[in-house]
N, C-alpha and C positions, 0 to 999 in steps of 0.2 A: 538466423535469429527466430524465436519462437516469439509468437503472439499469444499472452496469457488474458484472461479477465481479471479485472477486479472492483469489488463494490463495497461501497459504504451501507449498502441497503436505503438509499435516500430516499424519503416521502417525497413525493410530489405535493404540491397546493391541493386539499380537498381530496385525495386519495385516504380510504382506509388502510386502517397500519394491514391490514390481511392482505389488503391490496398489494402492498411494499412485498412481502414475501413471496405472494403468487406471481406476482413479476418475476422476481429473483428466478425463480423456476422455471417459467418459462425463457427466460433467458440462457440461463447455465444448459437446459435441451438443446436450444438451438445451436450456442456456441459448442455442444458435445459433438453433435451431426459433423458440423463444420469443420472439425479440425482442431482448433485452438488449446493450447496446452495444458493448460490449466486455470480452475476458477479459483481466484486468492479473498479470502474473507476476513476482515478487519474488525478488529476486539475496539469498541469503544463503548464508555457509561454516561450516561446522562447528558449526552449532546442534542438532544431534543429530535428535530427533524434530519440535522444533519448526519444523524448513523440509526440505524435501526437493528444492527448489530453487534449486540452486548453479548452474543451467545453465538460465535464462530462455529463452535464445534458440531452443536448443537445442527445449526442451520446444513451444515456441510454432512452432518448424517443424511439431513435428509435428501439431500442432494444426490447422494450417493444412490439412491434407489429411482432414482431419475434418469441419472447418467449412465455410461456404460465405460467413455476412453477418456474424457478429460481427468486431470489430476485435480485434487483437493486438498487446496493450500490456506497456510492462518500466517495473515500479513500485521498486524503477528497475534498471535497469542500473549499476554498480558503478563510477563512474567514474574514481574517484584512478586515476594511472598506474600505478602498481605490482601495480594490479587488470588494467586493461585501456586497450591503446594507444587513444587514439581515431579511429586510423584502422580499426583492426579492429574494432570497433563500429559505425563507419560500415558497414562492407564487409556485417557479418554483418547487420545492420538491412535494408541494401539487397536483398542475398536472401530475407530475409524477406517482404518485400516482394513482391519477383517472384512467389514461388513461390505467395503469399497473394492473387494479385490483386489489390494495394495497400490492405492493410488496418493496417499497421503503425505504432503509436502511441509513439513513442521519448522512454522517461523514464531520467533518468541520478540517479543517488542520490552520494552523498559518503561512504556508509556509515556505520559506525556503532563506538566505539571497540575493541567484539572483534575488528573485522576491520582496523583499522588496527595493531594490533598481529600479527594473524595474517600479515598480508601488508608490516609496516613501512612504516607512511606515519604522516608528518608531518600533523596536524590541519589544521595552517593553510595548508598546501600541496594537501590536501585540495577546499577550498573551490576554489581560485583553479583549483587543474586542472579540476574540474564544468565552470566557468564558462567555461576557456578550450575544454574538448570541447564544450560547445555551441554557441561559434561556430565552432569547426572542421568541425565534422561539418556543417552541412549546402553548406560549402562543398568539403569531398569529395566530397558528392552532387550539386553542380552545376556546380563547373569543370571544364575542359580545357584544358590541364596543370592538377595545382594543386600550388603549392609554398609552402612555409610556412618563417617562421622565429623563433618565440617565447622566453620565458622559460625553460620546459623542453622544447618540442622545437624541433627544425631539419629538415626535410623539401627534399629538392633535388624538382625537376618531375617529377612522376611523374603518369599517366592511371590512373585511379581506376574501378575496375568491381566489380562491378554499379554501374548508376546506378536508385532508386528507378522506382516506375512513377508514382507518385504525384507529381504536378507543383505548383511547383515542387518539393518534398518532402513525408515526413512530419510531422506533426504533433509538435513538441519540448515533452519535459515536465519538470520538477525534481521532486523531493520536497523536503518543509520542513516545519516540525516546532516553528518561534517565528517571532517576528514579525521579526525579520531575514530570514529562508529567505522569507519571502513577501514582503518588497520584494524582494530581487532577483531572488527569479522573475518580478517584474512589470517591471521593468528591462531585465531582459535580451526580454521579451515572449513567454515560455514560459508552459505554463499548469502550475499548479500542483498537486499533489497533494500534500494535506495529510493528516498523521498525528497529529490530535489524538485522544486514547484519552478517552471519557467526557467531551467539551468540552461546558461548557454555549453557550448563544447567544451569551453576551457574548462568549468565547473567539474561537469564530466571527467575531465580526464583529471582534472586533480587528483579527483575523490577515487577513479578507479586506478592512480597512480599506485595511493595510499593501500587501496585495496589489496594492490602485488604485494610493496612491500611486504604486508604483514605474510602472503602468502608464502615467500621467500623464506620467513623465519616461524612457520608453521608449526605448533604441537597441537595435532587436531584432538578439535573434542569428541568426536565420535569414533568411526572404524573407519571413515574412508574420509575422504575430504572432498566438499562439495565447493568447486571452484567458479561458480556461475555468479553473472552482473545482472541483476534482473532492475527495471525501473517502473517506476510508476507514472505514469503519463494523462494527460486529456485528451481524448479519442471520439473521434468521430470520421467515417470514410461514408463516403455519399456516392454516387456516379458522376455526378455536374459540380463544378463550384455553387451554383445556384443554390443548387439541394442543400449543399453543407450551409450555408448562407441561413436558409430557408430552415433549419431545423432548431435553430435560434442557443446550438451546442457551443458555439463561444459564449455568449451571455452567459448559458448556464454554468462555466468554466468560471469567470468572475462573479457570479455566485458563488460559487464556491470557496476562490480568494478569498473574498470578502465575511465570507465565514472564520475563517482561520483565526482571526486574533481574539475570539471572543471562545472558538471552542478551545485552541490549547492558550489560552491564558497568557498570549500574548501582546504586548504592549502596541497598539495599532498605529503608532509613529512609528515605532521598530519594524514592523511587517513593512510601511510601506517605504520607509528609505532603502531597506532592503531588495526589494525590487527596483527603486532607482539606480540600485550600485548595482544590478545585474548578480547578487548573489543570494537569491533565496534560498532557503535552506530553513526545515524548523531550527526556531530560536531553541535552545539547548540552557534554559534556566537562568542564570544569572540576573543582572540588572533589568532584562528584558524582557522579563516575568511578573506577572502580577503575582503582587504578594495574595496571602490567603484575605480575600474580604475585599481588596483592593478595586476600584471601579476603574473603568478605563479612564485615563486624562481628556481631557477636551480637546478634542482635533479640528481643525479647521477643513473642512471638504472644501478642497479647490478643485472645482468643476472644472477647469479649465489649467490644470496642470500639464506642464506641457513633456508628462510622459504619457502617451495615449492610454494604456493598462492602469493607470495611477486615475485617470480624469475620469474614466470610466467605471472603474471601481466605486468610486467618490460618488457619480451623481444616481449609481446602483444603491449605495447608500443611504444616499440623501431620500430616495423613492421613484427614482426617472425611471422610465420604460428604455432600456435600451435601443438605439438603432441596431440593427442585428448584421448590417453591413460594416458598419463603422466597428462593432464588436470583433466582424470577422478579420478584418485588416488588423487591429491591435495588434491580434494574437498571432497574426500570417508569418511575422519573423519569427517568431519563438521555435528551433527547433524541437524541441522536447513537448510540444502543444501539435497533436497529430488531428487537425483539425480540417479537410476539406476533399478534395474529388478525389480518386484511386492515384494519378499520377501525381500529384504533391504530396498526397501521404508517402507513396511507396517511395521520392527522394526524400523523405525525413527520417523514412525507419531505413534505407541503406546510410545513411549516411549517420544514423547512431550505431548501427551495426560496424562500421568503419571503428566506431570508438574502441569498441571491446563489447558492445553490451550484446548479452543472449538472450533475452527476456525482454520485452515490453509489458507491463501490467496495464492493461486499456482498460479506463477507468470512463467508462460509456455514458450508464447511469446517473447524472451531475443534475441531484436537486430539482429543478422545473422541467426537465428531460421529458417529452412527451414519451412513454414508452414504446409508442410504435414508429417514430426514429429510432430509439434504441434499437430495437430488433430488425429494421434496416440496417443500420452499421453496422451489426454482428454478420446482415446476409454481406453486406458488399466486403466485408474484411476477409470473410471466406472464402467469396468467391475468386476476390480478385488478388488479393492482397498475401494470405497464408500459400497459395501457390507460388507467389515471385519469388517468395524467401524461403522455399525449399532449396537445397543444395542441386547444383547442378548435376 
């Protein structure tokens, strides 16, 4: 299993937004030195502190003049039309490309309902456009002329440049989030990146059940078919249980939960029964959605809920300073929560790797992250951790 990065670009409290970037940077060096696969970079608008990444591509140029081996991946790229044409996505992936050496790993998202409101897209047009940009785009990347004429677009013959370095192209990824989004990213024969939050194994295997199927009955959208399980996780490796304890990276993790219902616009009764049923998973629209204008309903924070992750949440909420011991124990069962000393992280990544997963996307960076933990857990993940999981 590879060990990848990945970041929202989180402010920290009192940090400059330049600061947020110059971090980014020095991170993605060190994780390049290190080993780690690739840095995955997250398309979001107007979530305030919670992303500082409205401009993936952008950020991942420059990255490219930093780095030298990691790959450079978009978790995902935004892809409803009214976001971004799918030829200029093609265009800009392809300079990425160029400029990167051919390290470029292209993942396209559907978004999520604050930005279909922010930007006016249809749900279910939503879908169908993903689907129909990832078979176009890698046929941008490979004809000459290429002209098109679909449902929503009509393209007369036009010669398409940059053309990737990367032969036949880059590597094509979706995000997915239920077990619908992983059939058809196995369908279409992309590889997957999955956003389950706190998923137990069974979650897991559901979804990468789902995932075969679709791969079973494959017409891929590109030249080749990219058959990888990649996740996205909470991540922090320390040397001591202490240190993990001590770097206050569970808290920031329920930070982050606790962000959730307000950035994708979902219903914070919904978010948190969800995590008492052990099936997180982004809400996917429906009843479970705030409408456009809609305020959250009035919740009652039971401080004293007797799900620990739920109580804790709740009194993060309310304004309490978390105990960072108490934080750490919540989250200690959570397989999919990669949170503490070399030898408990390294049983939680064999034993996702047992699942089928090839990918971890360690998502380091979480909100009040002091940054220089952060770049602690990038040394000890390298040191200790991306060696175990070399092949014998």
């Amino acid at each position: 299993m590879i060990l990848d990065m990945f970041s929202e670009l989180q402010r920290t409290a009192g940090s400059a937004e330049a600061q947020v970037y110059a971090d980014g940077i020095e991170q993605a060096k060190l994780a390049d030195e290190l080993g780690f696969g690739c840095w995955w970079s997250v398309e979001h608008h107007c979530t305030g502190d919670f992303s500082y990444c409205s401009t993936p591509d952008m950020f991942l140029a420059l990255l490219s003049q930093h780095t030298e081996r990691i790959h450079l991946g978009t978790s995902g790229t935004l892809a409803p039309f009214a976001v971004h044409h799918p030829l200029q996505v093609a265009e800009r992936a392809a300079f990425l490309d160029v400029v990167s050496g051919g390290r470029v790993e292209l993942g396209l998202a559907r978004s999520v309902s604050r930005e279909w409101e922010t930007f006016g897209i249809d749900q279910q047009e939503a879908s169908e456009q993903v689907a129909e940009a990832l078979r176009l785009i890698p046929r941008f990347w490979t004809e000459e002329p290429f002209e098109y004429k679909g449902k929503y677009l009509s393209i007369p013959p036009r010669d398409v440049v940059p053309k990737p370095i990367q032969k036949p192209h880059p590597p094509l990824w979706v995000t997915a989030a239920h077990v619908e989004g992983f059939e058809r990213a196995g369908q279409m024969g992309v590889g997957v990146l999955a956003t389950l939050l706190l998923a137990p194994p069974e979650t897991l295997s559901v979804a990468f059940d789902a995932y075969q199927r679709g791969l079973d009955n494959c017409v891929p959208a590109g030249a080749f078919v990219n058959d990888q399980r990649a996740l996205f996780a909470f991540f922090h490796c320390a040397e001591t249980r202490e240190e993990a304890i001590e770097s206050e990276a569970a808290s920031a993790a329920l930070w982050f939960m606790n962000m959730q219902p307000d950035v994708y616009s979902v219903r914070r009764t919904d978010w948190i029964e969800s995590i008492r049923a052990h099936s997180v998973m982004w809400v996917d629209g429906g009843d479970k959605t705030l409408a456009p204008g809609e305020q959250q309903p009035t919740f009652d924070f039971d401080l004293d809920d007797p799900v620990p992750v739920i109580a804790l949440m709740n009194r993060l909420a309310a304004g309490e300073k978390l105990d960072p011991v108490e934080a750490y124990e919540a989250l200690e069962p959570y397989d999919a929560v990669i949170i503490g000393d070399v030898e408990s992280c390294k049983r939680k990544l064999l034993r996702l790797e047992a699942l089928g997963l090839d990918r971890l996307m360690c998502l380091m960076q979480m909100g009040p992250m002091r940054p220089a933990a952060v770049m602690n857990s990038i040394r000890t993940a390298g040191r200790y951790l991306i060696p175990a999981l070399q092949p014998a």
